[in-house]
N, C-alpha and C positions, 0 to 999 in steps of 0.2 A: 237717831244718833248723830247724823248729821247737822243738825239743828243745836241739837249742845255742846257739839263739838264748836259749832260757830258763836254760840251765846259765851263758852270756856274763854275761846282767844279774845273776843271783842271786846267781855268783864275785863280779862287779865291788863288786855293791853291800855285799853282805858282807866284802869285804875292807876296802870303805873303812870301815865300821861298828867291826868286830873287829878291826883293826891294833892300838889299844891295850893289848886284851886280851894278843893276841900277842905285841907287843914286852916286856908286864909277866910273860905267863907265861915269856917266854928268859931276862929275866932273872933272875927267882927261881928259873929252872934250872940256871943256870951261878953263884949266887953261893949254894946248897945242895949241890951237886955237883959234882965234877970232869970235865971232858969236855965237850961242844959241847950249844948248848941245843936244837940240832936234831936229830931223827931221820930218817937216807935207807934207810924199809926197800922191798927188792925184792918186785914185787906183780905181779900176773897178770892184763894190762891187756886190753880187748879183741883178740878174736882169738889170745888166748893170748901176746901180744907184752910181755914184761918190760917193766917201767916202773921209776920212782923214787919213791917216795910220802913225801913229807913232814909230820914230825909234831913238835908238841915232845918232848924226849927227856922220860920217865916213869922211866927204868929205868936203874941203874948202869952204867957202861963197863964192856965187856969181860965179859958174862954170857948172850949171845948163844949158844943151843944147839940144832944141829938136831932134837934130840929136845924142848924145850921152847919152841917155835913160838906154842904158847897159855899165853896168861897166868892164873893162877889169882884165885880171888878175892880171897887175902888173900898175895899174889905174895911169897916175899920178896926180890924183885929189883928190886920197884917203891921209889921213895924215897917221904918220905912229903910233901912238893910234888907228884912226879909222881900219887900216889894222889888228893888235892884235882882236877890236871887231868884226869885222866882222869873223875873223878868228875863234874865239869861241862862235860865232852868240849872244853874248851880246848885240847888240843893236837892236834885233829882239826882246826883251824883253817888250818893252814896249807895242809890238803888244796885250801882255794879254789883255790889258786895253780896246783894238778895240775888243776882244773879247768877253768881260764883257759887253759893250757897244751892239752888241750884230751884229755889223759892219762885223764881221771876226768868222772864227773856228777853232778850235784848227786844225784840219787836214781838209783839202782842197785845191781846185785847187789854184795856187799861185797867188798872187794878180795882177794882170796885169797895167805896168803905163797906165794912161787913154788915152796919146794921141796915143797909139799902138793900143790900142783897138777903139778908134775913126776911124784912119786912115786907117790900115790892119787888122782887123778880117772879117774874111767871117759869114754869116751866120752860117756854121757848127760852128767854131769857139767859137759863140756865145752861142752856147749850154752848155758851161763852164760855162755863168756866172746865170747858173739855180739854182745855189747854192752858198750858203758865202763863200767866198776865204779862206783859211787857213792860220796861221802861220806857218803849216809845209804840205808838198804833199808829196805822194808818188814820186816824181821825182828828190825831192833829195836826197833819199835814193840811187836812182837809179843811179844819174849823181850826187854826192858825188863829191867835193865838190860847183861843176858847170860846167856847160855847156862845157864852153872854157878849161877846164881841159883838159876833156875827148875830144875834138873836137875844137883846136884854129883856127880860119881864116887863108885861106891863103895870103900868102904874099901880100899886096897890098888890099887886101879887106876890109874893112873897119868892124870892129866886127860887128856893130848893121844892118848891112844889112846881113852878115852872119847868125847871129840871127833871122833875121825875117826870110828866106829861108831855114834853115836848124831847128835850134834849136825851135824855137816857135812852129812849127807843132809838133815836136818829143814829147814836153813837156804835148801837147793840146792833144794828141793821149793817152798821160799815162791818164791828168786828165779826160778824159769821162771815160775812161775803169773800173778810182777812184769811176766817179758819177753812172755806172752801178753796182757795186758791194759793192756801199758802206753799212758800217755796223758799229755796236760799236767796233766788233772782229775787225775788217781791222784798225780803227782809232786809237787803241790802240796798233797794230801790226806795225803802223807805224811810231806811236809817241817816242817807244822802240829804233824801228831800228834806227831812228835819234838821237836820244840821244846815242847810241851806235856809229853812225859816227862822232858825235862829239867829244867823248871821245877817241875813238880809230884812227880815221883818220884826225883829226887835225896832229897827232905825227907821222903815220905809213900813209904815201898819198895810196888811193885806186890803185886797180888794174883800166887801162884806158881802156872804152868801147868806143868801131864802133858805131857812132851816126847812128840813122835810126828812120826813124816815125814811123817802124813797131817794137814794142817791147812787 
């Protein structure tokens, strides 16, 4: 109870703060791009039950592929407005609302696309989704400002198979460790430290970390 009570105040209050942000990133969505300024992708909400997660849209209509699930870093699918939001996680914003709803948490394990979690989660795996997914985890505090930063495929490898063999267990290994020790203290220690890498490592890119599932 305590935990929704804190994910209630932090959705509310953030939404009322960020709405402007919001309503200026739709716009500048829909008047660079053709297509809706919102994103509704399907996400793998606690207890493995499908949800709706909403985002600003980043990415051109109609390039939606189950084999490119993960975004690269230099995408060419992303627009280049969508590159700007995504860069100061503007369009992560509208997650409040999944959170208010009551869908997501302000801090938790990250939302997993559904057909990854269809297809490739193990049972361990599945132990993640014992809890509502977060709009922020402890992993990307950790792997600032993603994966493929600290850790890009190599040549020839195709990202999202990289991803599923390298990166998804490293990230699965942060969130149990999240769901053993979680707390109000931890959620707001790491609600800080993201708000501090967005502010500071947007401008100044992070020191690059050795990927490994043991962290």
């Amino acid at each position: 109870m305590s935990k929704r009570l804190f994910d209630l105040i932090i959705a509310g209050v953030g939404l009322a703060l960020t709405w402007p942000l919001i309503l200026a990133g739709a716009l500048a969505v829909r008047l660079t791009s053709p297509g809706p300024a919102f994103y509704r992708a399907r996400r793998a909400g606690r207890h493995g039950v499908p949800f709706t997660m909403y985002k600003l849209r980043t990415m051109r209509v109609g390039l939606d592929d189950v084999n490119r699930r993960v975004t690269e870093e230099h995408d060419d699918r992303i627009t280049p407005v969508g590159r700007w939001l995504r860069r100061l996680r503007i369009d992560e914003l509208p997650q409040l609302w999944n959170v208010l709803r009551g869908d997501m948490s302000v801090i938790g394990p990250r939302p997993e696309d559904w057909d990854i979690v269809e297809r490739y989660y193990t049972p361990e795996m599945r132990r993640t989704l014992s809890v509502r997914p977060g709009l922020a985890a402890p992993s990307d505090v950790y792997w600032y400002p993603d994966f493929t930063y600290h850790d890009p495929p190599p040549p020839g490898v195709p990202l999202q198979e990289h991803y599923l063999r390298r990166h998804l267990p490293a990230r699965l290994a942060v969130d149990l460790r999240y769901i053993q020790h979680q707390s109000l203290l931890l959620d707001l220690q790491v609600m800080v430290q993201v708000i501090v890498c967005i502010v500071v490592h947007t401008w100044a890119p992070p020191r690059r970390r050795l990927m490994s599932t043991e962290v």
